[in-house]
N, C-alpha and C positions, 0 to 999 in steps of 0.2 A: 620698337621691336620687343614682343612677348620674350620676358627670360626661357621659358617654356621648350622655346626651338631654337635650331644649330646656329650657335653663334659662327656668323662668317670669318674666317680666316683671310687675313691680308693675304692678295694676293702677287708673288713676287715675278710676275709675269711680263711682257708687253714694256711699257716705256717705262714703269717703275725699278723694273730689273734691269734696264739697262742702264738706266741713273742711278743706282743704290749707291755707287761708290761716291757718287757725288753728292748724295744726301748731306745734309747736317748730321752730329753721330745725335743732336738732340733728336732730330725725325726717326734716326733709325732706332734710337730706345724705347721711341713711342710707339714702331711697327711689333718692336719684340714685345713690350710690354701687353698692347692688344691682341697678339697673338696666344700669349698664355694663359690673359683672363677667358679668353674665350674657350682653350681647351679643361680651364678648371671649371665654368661654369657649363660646360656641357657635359662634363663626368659626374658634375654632382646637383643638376637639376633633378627633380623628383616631381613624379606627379602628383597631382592631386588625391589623397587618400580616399575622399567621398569617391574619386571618379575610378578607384583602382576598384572598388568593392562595386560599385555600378550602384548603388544607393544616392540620396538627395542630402543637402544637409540637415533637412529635419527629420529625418530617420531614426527611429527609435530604436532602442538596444537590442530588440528580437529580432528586428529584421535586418541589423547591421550581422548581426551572430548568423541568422540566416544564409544571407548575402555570402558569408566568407563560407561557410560548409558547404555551401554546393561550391564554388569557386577552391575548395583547398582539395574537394573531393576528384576535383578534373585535373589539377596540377599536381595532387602529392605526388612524388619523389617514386611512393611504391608503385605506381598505376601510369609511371612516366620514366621505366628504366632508361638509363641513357638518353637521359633530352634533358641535356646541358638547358634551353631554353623554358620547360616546363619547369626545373629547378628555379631559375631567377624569377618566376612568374611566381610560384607559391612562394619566396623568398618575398617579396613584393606585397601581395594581398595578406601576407602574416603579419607583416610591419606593421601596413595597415591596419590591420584588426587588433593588435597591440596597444595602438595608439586611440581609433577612436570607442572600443570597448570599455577605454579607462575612463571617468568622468571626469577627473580632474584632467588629464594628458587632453581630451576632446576638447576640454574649454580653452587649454593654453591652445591648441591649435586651433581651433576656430579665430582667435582673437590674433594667434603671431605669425600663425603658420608652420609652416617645417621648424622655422626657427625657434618656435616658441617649445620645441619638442628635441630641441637636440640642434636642427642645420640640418645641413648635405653631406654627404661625406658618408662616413660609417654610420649606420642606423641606430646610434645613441639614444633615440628616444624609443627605442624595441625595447622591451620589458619580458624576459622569460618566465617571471612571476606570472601576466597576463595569463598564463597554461596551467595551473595548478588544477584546474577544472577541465584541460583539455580532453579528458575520457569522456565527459558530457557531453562537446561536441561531435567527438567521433565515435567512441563507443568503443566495441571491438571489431569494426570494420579493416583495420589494420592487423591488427593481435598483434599491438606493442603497446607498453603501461609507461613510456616514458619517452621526452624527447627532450632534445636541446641539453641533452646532460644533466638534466636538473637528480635525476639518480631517486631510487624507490625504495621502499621499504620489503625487507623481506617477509614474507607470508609465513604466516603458523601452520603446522601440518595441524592441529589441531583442530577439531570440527565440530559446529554443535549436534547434539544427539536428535532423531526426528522422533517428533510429540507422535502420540499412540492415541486412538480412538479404543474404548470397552465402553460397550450396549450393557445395560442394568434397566432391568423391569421390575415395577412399584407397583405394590396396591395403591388403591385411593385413596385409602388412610392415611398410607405409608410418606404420600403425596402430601397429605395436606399438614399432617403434624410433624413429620421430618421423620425419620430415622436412620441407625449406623445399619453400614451394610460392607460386606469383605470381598473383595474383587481381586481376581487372581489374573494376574496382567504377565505375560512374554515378554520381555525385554533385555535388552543387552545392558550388562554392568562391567564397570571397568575393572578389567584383570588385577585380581590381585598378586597376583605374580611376578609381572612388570609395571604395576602400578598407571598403565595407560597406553605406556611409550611405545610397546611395540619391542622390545629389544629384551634377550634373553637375559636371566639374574644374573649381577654383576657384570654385565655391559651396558653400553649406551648408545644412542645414536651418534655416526661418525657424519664429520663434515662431509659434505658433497665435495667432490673430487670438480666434476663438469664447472661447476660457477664460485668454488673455493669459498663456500660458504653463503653467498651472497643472497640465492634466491633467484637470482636472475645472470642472465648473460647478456652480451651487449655487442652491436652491431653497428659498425659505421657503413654509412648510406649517404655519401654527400653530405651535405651541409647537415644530418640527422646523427645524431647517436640514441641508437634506440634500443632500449632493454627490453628483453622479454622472460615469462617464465621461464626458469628451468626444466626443461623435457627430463628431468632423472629424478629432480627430488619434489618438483609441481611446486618450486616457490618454496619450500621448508628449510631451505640450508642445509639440511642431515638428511642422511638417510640410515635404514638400518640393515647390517651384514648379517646381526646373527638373531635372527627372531625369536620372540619368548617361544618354547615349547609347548605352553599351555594354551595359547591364544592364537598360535602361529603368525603373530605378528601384527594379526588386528589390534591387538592395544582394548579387546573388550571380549566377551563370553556372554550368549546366550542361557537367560535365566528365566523361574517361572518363581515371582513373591505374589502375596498376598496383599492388597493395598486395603486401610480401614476405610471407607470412606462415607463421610459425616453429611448427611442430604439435610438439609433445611426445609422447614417447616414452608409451605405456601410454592414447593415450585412446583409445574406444569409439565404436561405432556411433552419433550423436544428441550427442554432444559438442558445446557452442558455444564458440567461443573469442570472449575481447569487445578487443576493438582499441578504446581509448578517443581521441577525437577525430578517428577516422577515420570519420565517418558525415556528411548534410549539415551542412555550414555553416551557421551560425546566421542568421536575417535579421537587418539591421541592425548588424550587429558582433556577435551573440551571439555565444553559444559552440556551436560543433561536437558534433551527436551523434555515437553510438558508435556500430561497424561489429561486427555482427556475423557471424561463421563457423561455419555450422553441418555437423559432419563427415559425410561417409557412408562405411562401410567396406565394403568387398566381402569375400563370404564365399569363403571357404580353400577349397583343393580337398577336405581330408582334415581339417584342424584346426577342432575346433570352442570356441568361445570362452567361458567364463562367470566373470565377473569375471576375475580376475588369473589363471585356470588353464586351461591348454587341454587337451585331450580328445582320442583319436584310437585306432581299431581297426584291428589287425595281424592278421591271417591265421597260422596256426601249422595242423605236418600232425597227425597224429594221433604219428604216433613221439615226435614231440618234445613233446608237451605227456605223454608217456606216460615216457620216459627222459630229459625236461628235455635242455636246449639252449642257446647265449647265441645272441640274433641282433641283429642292428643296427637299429633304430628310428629315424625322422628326427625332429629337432627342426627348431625355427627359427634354429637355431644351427649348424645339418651333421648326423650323424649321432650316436646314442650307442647303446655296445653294452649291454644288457639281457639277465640271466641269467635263464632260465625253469627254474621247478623241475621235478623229476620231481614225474609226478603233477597236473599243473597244468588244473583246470579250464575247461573252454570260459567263457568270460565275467569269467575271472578279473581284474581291475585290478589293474596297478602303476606302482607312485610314482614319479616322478624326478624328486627336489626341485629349484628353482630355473632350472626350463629354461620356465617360462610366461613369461607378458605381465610388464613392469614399471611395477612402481607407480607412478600418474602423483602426479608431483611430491614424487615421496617416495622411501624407499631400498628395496632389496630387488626380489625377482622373484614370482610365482606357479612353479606346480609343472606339469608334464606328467603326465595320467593315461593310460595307455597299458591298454587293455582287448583281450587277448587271446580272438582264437576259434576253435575248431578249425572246420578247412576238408576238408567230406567229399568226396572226390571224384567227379565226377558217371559217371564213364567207367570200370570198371576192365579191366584186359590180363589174358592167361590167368593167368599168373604172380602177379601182382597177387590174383588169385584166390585161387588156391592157399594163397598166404601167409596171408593171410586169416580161409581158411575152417578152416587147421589153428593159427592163434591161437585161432579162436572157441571151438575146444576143448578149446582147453590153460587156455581165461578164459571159460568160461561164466557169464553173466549171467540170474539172475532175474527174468524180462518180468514182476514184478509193481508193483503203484503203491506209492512209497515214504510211509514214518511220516513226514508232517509235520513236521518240529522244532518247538519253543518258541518262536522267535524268529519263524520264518512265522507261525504264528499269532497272537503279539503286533501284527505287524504288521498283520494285518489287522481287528485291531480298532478302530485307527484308518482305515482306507480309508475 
């Protein structure tokens, strides 16, 4: 017979009860003594923990944690007033979750059983440790921060201050070689009056009266003792009776400074720069959020920008992209002169290493692309003509449509 189910009780009925007196007292020690294993082993059999949670033994630790949230979410205590029987249910599948969430507790039990985790009887191998993370299972679907007594911490009225956004618009210059610029920022700064607190000169914040300091009050619930914030002081243990005059009790003042703020050379359109503890002041003495700087650049008259290299088209006449030429090209740095080959095709790109943007926060420059185009003219003089029209015969060109290369056509096999 499975220990599992009701152990049968002697029964003292029928021809046994009417010979008891005649038993041996040996037989009759043997009926009492089977009579009270059998009521200690049915008070203190326990199920199976895999089979309490509805899980396999090879279940792994997410779906065991699974397994009991929806299962503690149908039994908890608050969603089962008065049902004595939903009580010993989540009472049950907690044990459970106690035991096989623990890895070492999981292994004694797979290997000894109940016993290897404590026995029968009182739940010995429950661990209220197992819960230190119990907010992660539940969350604030309850709105209680604590159970089984294990007791919380109180909450700082303290708060941190929220970071600020200021828009700042750059030349291109301004962009590529850095410079200081002074941004006048709104923000709250802590009272000098009451230094943060909230509480007028020469007072202080008084205990909370409601949770006698604690931060929390507490509620028994059955088998639960469960703290919650305090409703008077939001978890601070104090509150304050007589508020500074100047701040009226915010613990901060709206103000308007001027922040320096120092751009680096090499950043880009959409750039934030983070200014740490220049954003509001914390309430209550917190700490200050950050201030951030978000860049705008205005676009070049001629130069165009992409990453660390900039881009820009030169005009060239037809002579000289024909017998090559040097001409002067602007940088962001003055001029630089550039030798154009004989022969040089309209559209042609060249190099000039090290005259782009510089890398923000690091060494070296980008390059300048300079793309050359021949400029037809719209107007020509008699002269102009002439010359012209006695090249075109000295260089007659066939108006027909040219053999595609290899490399066009590759390319357009990705388009």
């Amino acid at each position: 017979m499975a220990l599992g189910g009701t152990f049968p009780r002697v029964q003292r009925t029928g021809v046994c009860q009417q010979s008891e007196t005649g038993l041996a007292p040996s037989l009759r020690k043997l009926i009492a003594t089977t009579n009270e294993w059998g009521e200690f082993l049915a008070a203190n059999t326990k199920r199976d923990f895999y089979e309490v949670l509805g899980v396999t033994r090879a279940a792994t630790e997410v779906e065991i944690k699974s397994a009991y949230r929806k299962l503690a979410m149908t039994y908890h205590p608050d969603r089962n007033p008065n049902n004595p029987e939903a009580e010993d249910k989540f009472k049950e599948i907690t044990e459970a979750y106690a035991i096989l969430a623990d890895g070492e507790k999981r292994s004694l039990y797979d290997r000894f059983g109940h016993a290897g985790v404590g026995g029968g009887g009182a739940p010995t191998g429950f661990d209220p440790a197992i819960f230190q993370d119990f907010g992660d299972i539940f969350g604030d679907i309850f709105g209680f921060g604590d159970v089984f007594g294990q007791g919380g911490r109180r909450r700082s009225r303290a708060q941190r201050g929220a970071d600020l956004r200021e828009d700042l618009h750059l030349e291109f210059e301004e962009a590529v070689f850095g410079t200081d610029k002074q941004v006048n920022v709104r923000r709250h700064e802590t009272c000098d009056a009451c230094r943060g607190n909230g509480a007028a000169p020469g007072k202080a914040p008084v205990s909370c009266r409601s949770c006698n300091g604690r931060g929390q009050v507490r509620y028994q619930q059955g088998f639960f003792s469960i703290a919650r914030t305090c409703p008077t002081c939001q978890g601070a243990g104090s509150v304050v009776t007589d508020p500074c005059p100047k701040c009226k009790g915010e613990g901060r003042l709206l103000r308007e400074r001027v922040v320096e703020a120092q751009v680096p050379a090499g950043v880009e359109d959409g750039t934030r720069i983070r200014f740490t503890g220049l954003g509001e002041a914390g309430a209550f003495g917190g700490p200050a959020g950050d201030l951030y700087i978000v860049l705008h650049v205005k676009e070049h008259a001629f130069f165009e920008r992409e990453g660390n290299d900039l881009h820009c088209v030169v005009p060239i006449s037809f002579p000289q992209a024909a017998m090559g030429t040097e001409i002067m090209v602007p940088t962001l740095e003055g001029e630089h002169k550039l030798k154009i080959p004989e022969g040089t095709q309209s559209g042609t790109p060249f190099r000039v290493r090290n005259k782009g943007v510089p890398v923000l926060n690091g060494h070296g420059k980008g390059d300048l692309f300079v793309e050359v185009r021949i400029q037809t003219p719209g107007k020509l003089s008699k002269r102009q003509r002439e010359l012209l029209a006695e090249l075109g015969e000295l260089s007659p060109v066939e108006n027909k449509p040219q053999r595609r290369s290899l490399l066009g056509r590759v390319k357009d096999m990705f388009v």
